[in-house]
N, C-alpha and C positions, 0 to 999 in steps of 0.2 A: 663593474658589477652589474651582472642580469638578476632583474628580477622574476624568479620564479610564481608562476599562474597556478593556479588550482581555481576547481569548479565543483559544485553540488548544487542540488535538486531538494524539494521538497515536494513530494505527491500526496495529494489527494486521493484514497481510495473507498469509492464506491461496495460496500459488501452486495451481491446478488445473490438470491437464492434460482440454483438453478430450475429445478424443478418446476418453479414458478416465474421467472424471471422477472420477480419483485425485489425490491430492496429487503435488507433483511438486519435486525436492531442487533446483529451480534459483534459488535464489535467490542464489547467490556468481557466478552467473554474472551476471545481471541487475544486480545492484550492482556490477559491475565495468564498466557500460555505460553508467551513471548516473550523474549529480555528486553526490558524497555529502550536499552540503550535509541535506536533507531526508528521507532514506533511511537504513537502517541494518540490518543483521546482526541474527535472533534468534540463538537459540541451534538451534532450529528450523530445516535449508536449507531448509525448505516454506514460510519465514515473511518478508517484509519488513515491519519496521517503517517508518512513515512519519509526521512531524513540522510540522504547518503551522506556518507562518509565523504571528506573533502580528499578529489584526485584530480590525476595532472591530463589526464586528457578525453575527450568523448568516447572511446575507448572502454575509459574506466568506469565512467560514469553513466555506460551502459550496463557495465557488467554488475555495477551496485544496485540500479533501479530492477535488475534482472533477480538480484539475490534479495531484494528485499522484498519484491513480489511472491517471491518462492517462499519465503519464510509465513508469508501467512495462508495462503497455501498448504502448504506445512501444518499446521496448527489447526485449520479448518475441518468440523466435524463431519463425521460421516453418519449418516442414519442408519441405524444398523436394518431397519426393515424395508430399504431402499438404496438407491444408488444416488441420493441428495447430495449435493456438495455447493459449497457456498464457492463463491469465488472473488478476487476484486478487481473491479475494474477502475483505472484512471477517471476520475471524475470531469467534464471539458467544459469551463470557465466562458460564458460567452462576452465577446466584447462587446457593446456601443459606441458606437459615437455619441458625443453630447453635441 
């Protein structure tokens, strides 16, 4: 008997405002537009986390980090008296050494 592998991600995302390429505290709004299932609240409102689904290969696990990107995205407002668009970007963790 083989044991079958599966793999998933948890991301960090950065909300940006474009127009100003400042961070931008909407994230309690967007998750309020969203199905929670995949999505979640940091402690950060500049931040949603995001949680793929468990699949069986890099593959798939592109393709989730791709669709859950898109969904917020998706949900992100538009200013109606501009072309504003918030976007998220990957937040990048630095490491040290101790």
């Amino acid at each position: 008997m083989t044991a079958e592998f599966t793999l998933g991600a948890e991301e960090e995302l950065h909300l940006i405002d474009l127009a100003t390429s400042k961070l931008s505290a909407w994230a309690p709004q967007l998750l309020s537009r969203i199905a929670p299932r995949n999505y979640a609240a940091e402690i950060q409102r500049t931040t949603v986390e995001t949680s793929t689904e468990a699949v069986g290969s890099l593959a798939g696990l592109r393709e989730e980090l791709i669709r859950l990107r898109r969904g917020i995205v998706d949900v992100s407002p538009r200013n109606p008296s501009a072309s504003r668009r918030w976007a998220p970007l990957p937040c990048r963790r630095s490491r040290t050494s101790s």
